[in-house]
DOSE-147466 format. One record per residue (C-alpha): residue in one letter; x, y, z. Coordinates in pm, whole numbers, plus 50000, padded with zeros to 5 digits. Example, Ala and Ser with C-alpha at 12.3 -4.5 7.8 and 13.67 -1.06 7.14 Angstrom:
BEGIN
a512304955050780 s513674989450714 
//
This chain:
BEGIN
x502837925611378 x506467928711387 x508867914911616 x511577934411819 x515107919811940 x517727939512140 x518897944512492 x516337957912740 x517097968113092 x515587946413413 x514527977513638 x512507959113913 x513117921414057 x511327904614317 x511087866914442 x507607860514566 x508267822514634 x512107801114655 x511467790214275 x509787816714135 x510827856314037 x508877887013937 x510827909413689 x509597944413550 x511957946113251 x511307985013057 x511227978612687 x508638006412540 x508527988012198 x507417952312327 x505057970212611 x503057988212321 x502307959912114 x502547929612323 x499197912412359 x497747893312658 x498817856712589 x501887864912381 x505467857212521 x509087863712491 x511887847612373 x515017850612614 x518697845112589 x519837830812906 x523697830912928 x525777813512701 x522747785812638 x522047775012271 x518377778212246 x516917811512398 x513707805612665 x510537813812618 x508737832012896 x505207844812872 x504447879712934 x502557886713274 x501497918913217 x501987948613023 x502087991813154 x502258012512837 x502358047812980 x505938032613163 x507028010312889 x507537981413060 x506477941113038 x506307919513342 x507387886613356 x507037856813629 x508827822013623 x509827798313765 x513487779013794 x512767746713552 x516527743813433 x519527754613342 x518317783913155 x515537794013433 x518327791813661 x520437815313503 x517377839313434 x516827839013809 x520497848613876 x519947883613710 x520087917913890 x518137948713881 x519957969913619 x521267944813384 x520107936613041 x518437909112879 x518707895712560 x514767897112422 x512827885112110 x509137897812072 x506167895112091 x505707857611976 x502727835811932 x498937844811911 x497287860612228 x494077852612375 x490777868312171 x489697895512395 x486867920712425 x485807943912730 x482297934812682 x482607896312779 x482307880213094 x484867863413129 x486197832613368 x490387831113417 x491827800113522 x495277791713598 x497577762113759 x500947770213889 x503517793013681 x499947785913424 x498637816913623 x501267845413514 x499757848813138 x496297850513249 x496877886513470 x497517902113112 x494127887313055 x492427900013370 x492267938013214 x490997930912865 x487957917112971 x484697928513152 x484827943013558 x482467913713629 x484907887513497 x486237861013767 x489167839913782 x490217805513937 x493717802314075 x495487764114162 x499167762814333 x500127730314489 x500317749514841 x500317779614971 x503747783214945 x503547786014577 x500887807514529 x501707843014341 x499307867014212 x496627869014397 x496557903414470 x496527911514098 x494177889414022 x491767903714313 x492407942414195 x490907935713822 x488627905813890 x484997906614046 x485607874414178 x489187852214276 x488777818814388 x492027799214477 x492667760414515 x495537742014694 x496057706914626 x496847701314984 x494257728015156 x496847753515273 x494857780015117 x490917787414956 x489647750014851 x491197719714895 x491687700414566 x492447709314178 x490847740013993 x488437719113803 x486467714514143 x485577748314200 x485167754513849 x482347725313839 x480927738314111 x480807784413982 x479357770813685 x476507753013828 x475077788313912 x476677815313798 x477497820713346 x480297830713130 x480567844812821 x484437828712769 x487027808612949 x490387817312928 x492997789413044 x496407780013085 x498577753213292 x499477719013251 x498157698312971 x495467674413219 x494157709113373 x493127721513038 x491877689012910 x489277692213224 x488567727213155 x488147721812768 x485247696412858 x483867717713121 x483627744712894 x481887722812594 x479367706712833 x478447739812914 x478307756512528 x481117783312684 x483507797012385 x487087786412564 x490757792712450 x494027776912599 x497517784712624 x498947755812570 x502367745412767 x505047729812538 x508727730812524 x510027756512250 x513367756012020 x513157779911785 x510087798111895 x509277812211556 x508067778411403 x510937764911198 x511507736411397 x509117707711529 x509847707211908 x506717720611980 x504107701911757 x500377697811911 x497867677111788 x494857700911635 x491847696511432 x490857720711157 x487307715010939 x487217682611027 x490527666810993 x493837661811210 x497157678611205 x500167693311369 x500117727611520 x503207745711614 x502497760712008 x504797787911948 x503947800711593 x499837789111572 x499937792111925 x500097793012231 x496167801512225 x493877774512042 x490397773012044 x489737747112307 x487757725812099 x490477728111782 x492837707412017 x492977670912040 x493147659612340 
//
């Protein structure tokens, strides 16, 4: 699959929460080939080193990708800055997507600005699929009425019981699959979060892929910024997130 770099046009921008921004950017190109899981690369200002955002969602018949971050920097910040109308500098599609298929069941789970690449996810997969969202509060939630239109089921945890269950994602995910089954797991968030999922997921002999979260230079895979430890056959290595990744097969990472 090729990749596409030029100047696309930000045609919708909204700020759900203080820190984090919603933009609908039309770029036919990307929005025909970009696949759920993949992400862009984004020149931000007079930066060095583009950033890499993931892609939230994708409307072919419009042409346009959707993209949701937060501010984490310098970079972020000037992202955030940007007004409906003006162009952005964009590299894509990078990285490997998640492995999906309309005729699994499959279970979603997000933490924080981990949520935005699974709503991508939320379409490719069966109507009876379900997904788990964590925010710190509800404050920072985002999502959740995407999530409910293409998911049978959304379940949402705060770590401080603003909103749905009171504690981490990994609690109501212990407790769904002590009676209900999936066919696949589909994560991404921080590094702990997936850890817990990962062994969730092999306890209960469910096929699980991760997007792993790790900061990117190049994004193609020249450099070594983004290095994971991964297993392959049997023996230990070095995975680059951005190029192998961000999607591994749960139980090829090493935790």
């Amino acid at each position: 699959m090729g990749k596409i770099q030029d100047e696309f046009k930000i045609v919708n921008k909204l700020q759900p929460t203080e820190t984090c921004f919603d933009y609908s950017i039309y770029c036919p190109e990307l929005a025909e080939i970009t696949q759920a899981g993949q992400f862009v690369h984004i020149y931000c200002g007079e930066k060095t080193l583009r950033r890499p955002i993931s892609v939230c969602q994708t409307n072919k018949q419009k042409g346009i990708i959707r993209i949701v971050f937060e501010i984490r920097g310098e970079g972020t910040l000037w992202l955030s800055k940007r007004k409906k109308g003006e162009f952005l500098n964009i590299l894509g599609p990078l990285g490997n997507g998640f492995p999906t298929d309309k005729n699994k069941k499959a279970l979603l789970i997000g933490g924080g600005i981990g949520v935005p690449p699974l709503l991508e996810c939320s379409k490719c997969y069966s109507s009876e699929s379900s997904s788990i969202l964590g925010f710190r509060s509800q404050e920072n939630a985002i999502l959740i009425e995407d999530f409910i239109k293409n998911c049978a089921e959304v379940y949402i945890a705060t770590e401080d019981g603003t909103l749905g269950t009171k504690g981490f994602v990994t609690d109501v995910l212990n407790d769904l699959l002590a009676h209900e089954t999936f066919d696949v797991i589909c994560a991404c968030g921080p590094t702990p979060m997936l850890k817990a999922v990962s062994h969730a997921a092999l306890c209960n002999s469910i096929e699980c892929f991760v997007s792993m979260e790790e900061r990117m230079a190049c994004g193609i895979g020249a450099c070594l910024v983004c290095a994971c430890k991964t297993k392959k056959d049997g023996k230990e290595g070095y995975s680059h997130v951005c190029k192998n990744g961000p999607v591994f097969n749960a139980q090829e990472v090493v935790w």
